[in-house]
TIRO-2110 file (N, C-alpha, C; in Angstrom, 1 decimal):
// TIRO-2110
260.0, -28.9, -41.8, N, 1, A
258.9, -28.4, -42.6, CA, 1, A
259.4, -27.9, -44.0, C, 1, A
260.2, -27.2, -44.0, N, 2, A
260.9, -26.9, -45.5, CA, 2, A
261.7, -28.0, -46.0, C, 2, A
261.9, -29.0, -45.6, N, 3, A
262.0, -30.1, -46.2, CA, 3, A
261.0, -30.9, -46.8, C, 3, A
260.3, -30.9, -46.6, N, 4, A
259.2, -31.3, -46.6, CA, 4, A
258.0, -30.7, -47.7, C, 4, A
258.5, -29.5, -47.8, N, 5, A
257.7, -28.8, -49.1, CA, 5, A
258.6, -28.3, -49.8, C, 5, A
259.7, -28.9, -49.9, N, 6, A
261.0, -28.6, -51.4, CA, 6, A
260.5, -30.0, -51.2, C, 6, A
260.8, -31.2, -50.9, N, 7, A
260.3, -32.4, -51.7, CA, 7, A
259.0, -32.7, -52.3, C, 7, A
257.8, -31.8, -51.7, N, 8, A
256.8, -31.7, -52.6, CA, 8, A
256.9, -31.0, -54.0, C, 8, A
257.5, -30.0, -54.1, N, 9, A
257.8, -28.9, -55.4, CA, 9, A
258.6, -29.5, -56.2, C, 9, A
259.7, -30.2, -55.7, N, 10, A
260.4, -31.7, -56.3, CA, 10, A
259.8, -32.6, -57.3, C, 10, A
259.0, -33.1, -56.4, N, 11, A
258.0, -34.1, -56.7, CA, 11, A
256.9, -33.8, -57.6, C, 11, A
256.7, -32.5, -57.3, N, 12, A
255.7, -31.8, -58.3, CA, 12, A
256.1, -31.2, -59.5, C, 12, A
256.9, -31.1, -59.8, N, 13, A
258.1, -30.8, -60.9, CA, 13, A
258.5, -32.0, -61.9, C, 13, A
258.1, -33.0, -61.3, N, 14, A
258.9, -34.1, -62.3, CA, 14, A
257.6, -34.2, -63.7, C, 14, A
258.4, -34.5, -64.6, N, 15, A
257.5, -34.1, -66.1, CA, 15, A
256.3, -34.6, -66.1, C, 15, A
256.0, -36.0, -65.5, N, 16, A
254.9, -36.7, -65.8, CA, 16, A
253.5, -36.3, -64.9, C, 16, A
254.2, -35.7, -63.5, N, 17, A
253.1, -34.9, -62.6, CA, 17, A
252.7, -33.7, -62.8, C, 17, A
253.9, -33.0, -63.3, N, 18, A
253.4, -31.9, -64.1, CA, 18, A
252.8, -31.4, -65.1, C, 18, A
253.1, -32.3, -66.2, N, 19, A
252.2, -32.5, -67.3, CA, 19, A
250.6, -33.1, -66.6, C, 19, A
250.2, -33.8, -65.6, N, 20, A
249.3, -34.2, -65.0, CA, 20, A
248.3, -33.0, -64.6, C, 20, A
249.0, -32.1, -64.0, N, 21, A
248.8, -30.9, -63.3, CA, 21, A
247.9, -29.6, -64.0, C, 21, A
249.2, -29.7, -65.6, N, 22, A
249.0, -29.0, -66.0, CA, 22, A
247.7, -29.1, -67.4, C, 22, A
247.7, -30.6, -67.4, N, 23, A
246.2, -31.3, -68.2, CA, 23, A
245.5, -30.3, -67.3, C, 23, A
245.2, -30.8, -65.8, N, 24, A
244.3, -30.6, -65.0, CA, 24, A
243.4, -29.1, -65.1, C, 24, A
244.7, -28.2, -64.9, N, 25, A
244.6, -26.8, -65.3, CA, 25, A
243.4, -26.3, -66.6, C, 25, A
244.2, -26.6, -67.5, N, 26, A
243.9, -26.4, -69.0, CA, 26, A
242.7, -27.3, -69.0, C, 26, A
241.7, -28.3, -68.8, N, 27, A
240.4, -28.6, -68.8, CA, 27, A
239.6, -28.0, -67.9, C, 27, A
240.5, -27.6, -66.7, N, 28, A
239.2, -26.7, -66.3, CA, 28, A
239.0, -25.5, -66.5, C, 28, A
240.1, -24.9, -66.8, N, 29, A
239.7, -23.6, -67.7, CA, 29, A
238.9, -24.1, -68.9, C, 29, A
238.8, -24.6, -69.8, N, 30, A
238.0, -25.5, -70.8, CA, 30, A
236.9, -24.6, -70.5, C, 30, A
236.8, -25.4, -69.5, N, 31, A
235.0, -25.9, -68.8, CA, 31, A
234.4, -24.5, -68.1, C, 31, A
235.5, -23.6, -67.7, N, 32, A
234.7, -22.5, -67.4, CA, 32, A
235.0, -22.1, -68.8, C, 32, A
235.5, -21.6, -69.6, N, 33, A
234.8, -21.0, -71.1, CA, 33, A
234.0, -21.1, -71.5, C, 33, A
233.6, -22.9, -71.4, N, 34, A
232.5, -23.0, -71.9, CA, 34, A
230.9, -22.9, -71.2, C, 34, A
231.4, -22.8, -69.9, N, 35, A
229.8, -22.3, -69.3, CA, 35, A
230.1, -20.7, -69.5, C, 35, A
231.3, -19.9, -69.8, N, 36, A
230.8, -18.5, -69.9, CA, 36, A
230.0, -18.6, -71.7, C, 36, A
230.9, -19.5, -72.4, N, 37, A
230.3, -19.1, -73.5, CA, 37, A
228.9, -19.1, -73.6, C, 37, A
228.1, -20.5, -72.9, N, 38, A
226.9, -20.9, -73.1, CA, 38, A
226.4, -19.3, -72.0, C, 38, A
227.0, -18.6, -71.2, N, 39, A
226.1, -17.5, -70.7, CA, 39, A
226.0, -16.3, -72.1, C, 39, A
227.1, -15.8, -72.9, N, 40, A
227.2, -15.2, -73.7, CA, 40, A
226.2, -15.3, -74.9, C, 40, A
226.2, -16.8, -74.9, N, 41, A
225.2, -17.7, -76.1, CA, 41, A
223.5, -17.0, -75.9, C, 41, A
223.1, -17.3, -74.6, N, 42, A
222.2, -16.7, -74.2, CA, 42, A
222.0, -15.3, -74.1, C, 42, A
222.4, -14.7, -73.6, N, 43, A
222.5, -13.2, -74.0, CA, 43, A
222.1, -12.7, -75.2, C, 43, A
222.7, -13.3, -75.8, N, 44, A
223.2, -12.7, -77.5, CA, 44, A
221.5, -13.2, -78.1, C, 44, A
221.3, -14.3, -78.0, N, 45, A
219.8, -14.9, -77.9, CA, 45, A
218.4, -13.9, -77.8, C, 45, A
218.5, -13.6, -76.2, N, 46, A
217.8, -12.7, -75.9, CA, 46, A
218.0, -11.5, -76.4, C, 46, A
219.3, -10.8, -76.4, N, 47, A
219.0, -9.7, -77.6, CA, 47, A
218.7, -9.6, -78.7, C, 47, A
218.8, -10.7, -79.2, N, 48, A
218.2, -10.7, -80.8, CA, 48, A
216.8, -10.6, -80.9, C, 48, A
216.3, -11.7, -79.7, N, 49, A
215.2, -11.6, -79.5, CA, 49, A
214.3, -11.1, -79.0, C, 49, A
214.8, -9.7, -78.3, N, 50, A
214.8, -8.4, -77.9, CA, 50, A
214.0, -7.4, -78.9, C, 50, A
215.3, -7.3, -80.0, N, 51, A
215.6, -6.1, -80.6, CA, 51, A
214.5, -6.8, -81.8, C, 51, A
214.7, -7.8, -82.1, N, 52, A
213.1, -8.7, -83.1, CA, 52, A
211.9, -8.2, -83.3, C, 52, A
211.5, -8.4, -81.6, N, 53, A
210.3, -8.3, -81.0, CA, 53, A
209.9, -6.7, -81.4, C, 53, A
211.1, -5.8, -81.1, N, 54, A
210.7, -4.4, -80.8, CA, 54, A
210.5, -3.9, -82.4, C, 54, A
211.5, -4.3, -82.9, N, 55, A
211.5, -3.9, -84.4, CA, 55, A
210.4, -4.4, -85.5, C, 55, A
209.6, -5.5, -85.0, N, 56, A
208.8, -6.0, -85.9, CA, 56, A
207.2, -5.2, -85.4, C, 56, A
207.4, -5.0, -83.9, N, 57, A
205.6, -4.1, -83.5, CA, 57, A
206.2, -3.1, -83.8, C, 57, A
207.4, -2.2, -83.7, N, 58, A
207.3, -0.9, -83.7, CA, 58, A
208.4, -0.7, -84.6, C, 58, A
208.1, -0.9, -86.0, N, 59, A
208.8, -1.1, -87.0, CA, 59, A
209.2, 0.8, -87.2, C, 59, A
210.4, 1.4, -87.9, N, 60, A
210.9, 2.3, -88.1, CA, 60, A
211.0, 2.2, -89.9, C, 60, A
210.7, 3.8, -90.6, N, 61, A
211.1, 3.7, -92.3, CA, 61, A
212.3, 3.9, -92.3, C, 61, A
213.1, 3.4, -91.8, N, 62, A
214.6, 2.8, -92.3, CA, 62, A
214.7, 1.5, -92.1, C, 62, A
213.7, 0.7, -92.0, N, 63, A
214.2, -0.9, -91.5, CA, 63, A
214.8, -1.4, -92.2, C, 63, A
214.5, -1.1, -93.6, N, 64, A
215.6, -1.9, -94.3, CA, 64, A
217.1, -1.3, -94.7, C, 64, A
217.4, -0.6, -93.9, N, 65, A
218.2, -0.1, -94.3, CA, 65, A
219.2, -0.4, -92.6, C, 65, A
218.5, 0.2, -91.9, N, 66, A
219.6, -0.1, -90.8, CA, 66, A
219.4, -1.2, -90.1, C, 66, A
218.2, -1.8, -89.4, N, 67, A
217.8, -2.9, -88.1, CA, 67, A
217.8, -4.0, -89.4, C, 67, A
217.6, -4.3, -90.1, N, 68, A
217.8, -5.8, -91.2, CA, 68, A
219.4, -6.1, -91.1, C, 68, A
220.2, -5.4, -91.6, N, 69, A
221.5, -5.5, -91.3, CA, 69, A
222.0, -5.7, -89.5, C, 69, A
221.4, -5.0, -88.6, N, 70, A
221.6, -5.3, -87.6, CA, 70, A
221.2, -6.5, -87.1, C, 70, A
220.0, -7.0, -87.5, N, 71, A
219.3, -8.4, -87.1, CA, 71, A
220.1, -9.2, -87.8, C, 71, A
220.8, -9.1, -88.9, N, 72, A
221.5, -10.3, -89.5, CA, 72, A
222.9, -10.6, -88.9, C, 72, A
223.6, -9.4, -88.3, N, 73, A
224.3, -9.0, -87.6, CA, 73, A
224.3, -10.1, -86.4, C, 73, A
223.2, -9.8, -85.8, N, 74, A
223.3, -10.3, -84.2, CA, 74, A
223.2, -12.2, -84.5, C, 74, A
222.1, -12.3, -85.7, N, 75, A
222.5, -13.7, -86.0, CA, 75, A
223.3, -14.4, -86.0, C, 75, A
224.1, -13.7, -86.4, N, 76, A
225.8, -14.0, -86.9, CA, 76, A
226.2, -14.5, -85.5, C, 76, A
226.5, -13.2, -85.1, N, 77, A
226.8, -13.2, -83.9, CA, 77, A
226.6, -14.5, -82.7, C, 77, A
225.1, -14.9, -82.9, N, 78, A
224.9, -16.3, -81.9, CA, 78, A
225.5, -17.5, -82.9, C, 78, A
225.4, -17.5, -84.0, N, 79, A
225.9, -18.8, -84.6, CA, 79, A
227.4, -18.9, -84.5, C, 79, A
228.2, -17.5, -84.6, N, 80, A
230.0, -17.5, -84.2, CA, 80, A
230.0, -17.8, -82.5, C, 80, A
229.3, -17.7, -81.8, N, 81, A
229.2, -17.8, -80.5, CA, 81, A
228.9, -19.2, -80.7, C, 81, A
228.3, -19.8, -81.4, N, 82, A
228.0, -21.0, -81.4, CA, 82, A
229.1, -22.1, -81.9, C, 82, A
229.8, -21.6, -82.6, N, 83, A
230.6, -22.4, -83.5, CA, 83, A
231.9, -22.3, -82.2, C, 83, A
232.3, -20.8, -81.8, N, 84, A
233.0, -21.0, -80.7, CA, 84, A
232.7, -21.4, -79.1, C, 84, A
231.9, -22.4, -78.9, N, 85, A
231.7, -23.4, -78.3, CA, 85, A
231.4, -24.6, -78.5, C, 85, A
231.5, -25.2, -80.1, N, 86, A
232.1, -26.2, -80.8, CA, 86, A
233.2, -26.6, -80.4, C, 86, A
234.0, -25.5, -80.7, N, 87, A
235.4, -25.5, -80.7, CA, 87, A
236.1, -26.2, -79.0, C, 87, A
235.4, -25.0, -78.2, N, 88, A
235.8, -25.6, -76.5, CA, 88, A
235.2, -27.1, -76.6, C, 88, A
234.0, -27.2, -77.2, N, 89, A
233.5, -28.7, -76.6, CA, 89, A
234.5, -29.9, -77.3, C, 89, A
234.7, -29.3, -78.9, N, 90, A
235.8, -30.0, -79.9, CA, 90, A
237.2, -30.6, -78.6, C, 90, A
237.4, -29.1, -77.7, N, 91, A
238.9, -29.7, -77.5, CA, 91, A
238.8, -30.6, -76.2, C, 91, A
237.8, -30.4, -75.3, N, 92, A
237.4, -30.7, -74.2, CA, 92, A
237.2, -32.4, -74.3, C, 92, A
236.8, -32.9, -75.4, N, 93, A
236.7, -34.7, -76.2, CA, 93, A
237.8, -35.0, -76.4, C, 93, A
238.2, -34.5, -77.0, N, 94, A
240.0, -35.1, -77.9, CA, 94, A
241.0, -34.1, -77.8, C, 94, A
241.0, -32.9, -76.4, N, 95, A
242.3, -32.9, -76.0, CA, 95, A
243.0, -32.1, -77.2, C, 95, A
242.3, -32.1, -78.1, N, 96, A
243.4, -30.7, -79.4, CA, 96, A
242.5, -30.2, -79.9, C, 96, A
243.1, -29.3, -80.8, N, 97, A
242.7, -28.0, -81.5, CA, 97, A
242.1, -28.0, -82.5, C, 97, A
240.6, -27.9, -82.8, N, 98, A
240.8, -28.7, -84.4, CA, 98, A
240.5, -27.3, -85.2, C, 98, A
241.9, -27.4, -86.0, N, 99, A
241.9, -26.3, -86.7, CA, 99, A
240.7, -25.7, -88.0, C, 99, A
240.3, -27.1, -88.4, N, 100, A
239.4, -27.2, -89.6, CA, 100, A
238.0, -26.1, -88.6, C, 100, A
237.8, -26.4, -87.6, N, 101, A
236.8, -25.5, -87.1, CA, 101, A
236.8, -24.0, -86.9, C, 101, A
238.2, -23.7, -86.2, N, 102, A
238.6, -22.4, -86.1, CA, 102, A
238.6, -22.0, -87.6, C, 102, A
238.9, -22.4, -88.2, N, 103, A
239.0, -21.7, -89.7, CA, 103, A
237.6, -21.2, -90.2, C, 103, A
236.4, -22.2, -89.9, N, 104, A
235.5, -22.1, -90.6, CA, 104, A
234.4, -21.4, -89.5, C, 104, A
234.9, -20.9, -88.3, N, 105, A
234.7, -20.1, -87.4, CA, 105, A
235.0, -18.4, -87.8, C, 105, A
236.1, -18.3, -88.5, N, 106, A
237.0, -17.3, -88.4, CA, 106, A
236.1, -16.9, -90.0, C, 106, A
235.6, -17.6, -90.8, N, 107, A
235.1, -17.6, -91.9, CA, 107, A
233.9, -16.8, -91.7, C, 107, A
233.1, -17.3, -90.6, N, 108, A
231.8, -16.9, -90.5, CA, 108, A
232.3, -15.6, -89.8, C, 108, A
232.9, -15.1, -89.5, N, 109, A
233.1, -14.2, -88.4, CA, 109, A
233.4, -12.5, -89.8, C, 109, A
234.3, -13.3, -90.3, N, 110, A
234.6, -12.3, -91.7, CA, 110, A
233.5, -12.2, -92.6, C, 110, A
232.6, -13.4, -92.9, N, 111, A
231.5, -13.4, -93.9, CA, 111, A
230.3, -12.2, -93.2, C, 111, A
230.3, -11.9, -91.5, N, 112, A
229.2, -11.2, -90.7, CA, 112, A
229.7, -9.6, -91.1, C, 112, A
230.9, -10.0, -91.1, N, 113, A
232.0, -8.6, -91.1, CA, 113, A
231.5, -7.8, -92.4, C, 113, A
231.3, -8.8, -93.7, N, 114, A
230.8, -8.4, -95.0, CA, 114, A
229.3, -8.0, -95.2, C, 114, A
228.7, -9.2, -94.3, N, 115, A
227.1, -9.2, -94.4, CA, 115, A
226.5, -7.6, -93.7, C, 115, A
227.2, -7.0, -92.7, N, 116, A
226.7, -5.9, -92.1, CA, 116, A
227.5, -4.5, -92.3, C, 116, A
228.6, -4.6, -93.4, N, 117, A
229.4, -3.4, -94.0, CA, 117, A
228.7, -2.4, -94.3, C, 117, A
229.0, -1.5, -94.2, N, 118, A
227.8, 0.1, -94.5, CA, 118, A
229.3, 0.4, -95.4, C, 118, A
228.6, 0.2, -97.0, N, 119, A
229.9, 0.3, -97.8, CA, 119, A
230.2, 2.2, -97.8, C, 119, A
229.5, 2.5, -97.0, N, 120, A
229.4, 4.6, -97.4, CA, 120, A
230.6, 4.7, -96.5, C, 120, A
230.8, 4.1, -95.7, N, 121, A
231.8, 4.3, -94.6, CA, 121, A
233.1, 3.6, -94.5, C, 121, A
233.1, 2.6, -95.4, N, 122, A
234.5, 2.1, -95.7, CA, 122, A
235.4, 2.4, -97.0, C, 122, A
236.7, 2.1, -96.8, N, 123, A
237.3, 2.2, -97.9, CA, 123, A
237.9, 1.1, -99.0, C, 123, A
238.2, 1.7, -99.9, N, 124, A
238.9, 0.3, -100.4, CA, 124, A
239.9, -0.2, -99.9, C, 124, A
240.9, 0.3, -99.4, N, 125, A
241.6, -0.9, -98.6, CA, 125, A
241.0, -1.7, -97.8, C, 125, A
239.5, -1.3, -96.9, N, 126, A
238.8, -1.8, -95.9, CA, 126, A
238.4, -3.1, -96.7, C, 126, A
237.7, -3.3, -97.7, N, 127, A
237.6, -4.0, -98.8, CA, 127, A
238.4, -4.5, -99.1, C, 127, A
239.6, -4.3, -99.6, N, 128, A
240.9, -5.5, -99.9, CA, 128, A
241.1, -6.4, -98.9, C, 128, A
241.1, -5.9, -97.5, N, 129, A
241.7, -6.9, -96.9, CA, 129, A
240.6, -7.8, -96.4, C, 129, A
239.7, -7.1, -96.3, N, 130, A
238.3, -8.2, -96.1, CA, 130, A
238.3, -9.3, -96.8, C, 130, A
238.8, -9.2, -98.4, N, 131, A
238.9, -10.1, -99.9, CA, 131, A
239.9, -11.2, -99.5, C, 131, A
241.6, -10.4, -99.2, N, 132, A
242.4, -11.0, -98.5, CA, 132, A
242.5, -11.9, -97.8, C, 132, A
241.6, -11.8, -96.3, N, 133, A
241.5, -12.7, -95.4, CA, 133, A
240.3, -13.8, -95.9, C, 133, A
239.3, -13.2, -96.9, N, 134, A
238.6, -14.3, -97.2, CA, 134, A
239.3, -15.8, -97.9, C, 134, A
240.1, -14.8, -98.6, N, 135, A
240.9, -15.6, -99.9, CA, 135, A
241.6, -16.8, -99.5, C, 135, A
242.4, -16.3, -97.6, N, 136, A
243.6, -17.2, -97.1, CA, 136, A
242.8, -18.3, -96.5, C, 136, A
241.9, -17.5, -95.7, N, 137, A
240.9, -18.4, -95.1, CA, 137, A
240.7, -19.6, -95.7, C, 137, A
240.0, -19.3, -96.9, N, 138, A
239.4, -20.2, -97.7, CA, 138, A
240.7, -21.2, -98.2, C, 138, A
241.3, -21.0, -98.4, N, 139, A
242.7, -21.7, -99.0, CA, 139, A
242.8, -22.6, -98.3, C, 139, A
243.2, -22.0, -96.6, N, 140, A
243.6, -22.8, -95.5, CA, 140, A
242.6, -23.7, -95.3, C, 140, A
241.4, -23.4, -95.8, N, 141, A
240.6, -24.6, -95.3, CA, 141, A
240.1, -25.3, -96.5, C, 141, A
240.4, -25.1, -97.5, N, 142, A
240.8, -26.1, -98.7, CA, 142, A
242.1, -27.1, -98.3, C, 142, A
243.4, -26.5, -98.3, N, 143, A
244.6, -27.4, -98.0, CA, 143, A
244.2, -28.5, -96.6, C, 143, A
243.4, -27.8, -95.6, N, 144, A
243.0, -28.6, -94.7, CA, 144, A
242.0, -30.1, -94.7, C, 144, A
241.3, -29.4, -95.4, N, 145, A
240.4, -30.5, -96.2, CA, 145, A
241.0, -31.4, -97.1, C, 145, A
242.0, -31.0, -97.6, N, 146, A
242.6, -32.0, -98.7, CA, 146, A
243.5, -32.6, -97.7, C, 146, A
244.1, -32.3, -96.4, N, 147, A
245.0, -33.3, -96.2, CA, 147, A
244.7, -34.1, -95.2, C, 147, A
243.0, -33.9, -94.9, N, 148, A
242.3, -34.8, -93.8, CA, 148, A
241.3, -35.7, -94.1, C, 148, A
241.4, -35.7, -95.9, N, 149, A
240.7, -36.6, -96.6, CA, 149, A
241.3, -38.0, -96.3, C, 149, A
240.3, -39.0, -96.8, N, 150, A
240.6, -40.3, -96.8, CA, 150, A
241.2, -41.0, -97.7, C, 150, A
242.5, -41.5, -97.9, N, 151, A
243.2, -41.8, -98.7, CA, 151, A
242.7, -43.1, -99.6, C, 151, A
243.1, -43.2, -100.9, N, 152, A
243.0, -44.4, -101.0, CA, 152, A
243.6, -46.0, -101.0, C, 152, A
243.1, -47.0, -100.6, N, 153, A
243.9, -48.2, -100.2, CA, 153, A
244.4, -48.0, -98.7, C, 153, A
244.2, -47.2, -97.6, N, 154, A
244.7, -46.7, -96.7, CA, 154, A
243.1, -47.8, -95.6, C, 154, A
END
């Protein structure tokens, strides 16, 4: 019997089963992300569409000041939930990362960060680095763009 399951662990060990194994793994984890994402997706949906409903019949004299920023907020929110299940479905087809998405994921995620700042409560450093991360972001997904262009004569 322990012969017999050290030559399985053996056998299961050698690079090409393992790498087999471990594809196997890593897609199906995939695949539950992406059905939790699509539950998250929904959620986020219905609360928007929640808090819509409530704030447009039973509107409050701050709306524009606090529930507009929160509604644009939650928008965000389903389209970054949206974009990160691009991304699972991106790797789940072709097996890699596409970085050009996470970037422009990570973009919208900072741009939500800006769109719903209550500037009375932040500081300027809070502000710098928000500029910062915009700045790299954007860079990285400039240089990315430029080196996944189509060449010429190619």
């Amino acid at each position: 019997m322990w012969k017999k399951l050290s030559k399985q662990i053996a056998s299961s060990t050698e690079d090409e089963t393992f790498l087999h194994n471990l594809e196997t793994i890593v897609l199906l984890i995939s695949k539950i992300l992406s059905l939790a994402m699509v539950v998250v997706i929904l959620v986020s949906v219905y609360d928007l569409g929640f808090i819509l409903f409530q704030e447009l019949f039973m509107p409050s004299e701050r709306f524009f000041k606090d529930t507009l920023f929160k509604i644009f907020g939650l928008f965000l929110n389903v389209l970054i939930a949206l974009e990160l299940l691009e991304n699972i479905t991106a790797y789940l087809k072709k097996h890699v990362v596409q970085v050009e998405l996470v970037i422009v994921t990570s973009l919208i995620a900072v741009a939500r960060k800006i769109i719903i700042l209550d500037l009375e409560k932040k500081t300027a450093m809070d502000l710098i680095g928000l500029a910062v991360a915009i700045l790299a972001l954007s860079i990285s997904y400039l240089i990315i763009k430029y080196m996944n262009r189509p060449r010429r004569g190619e």
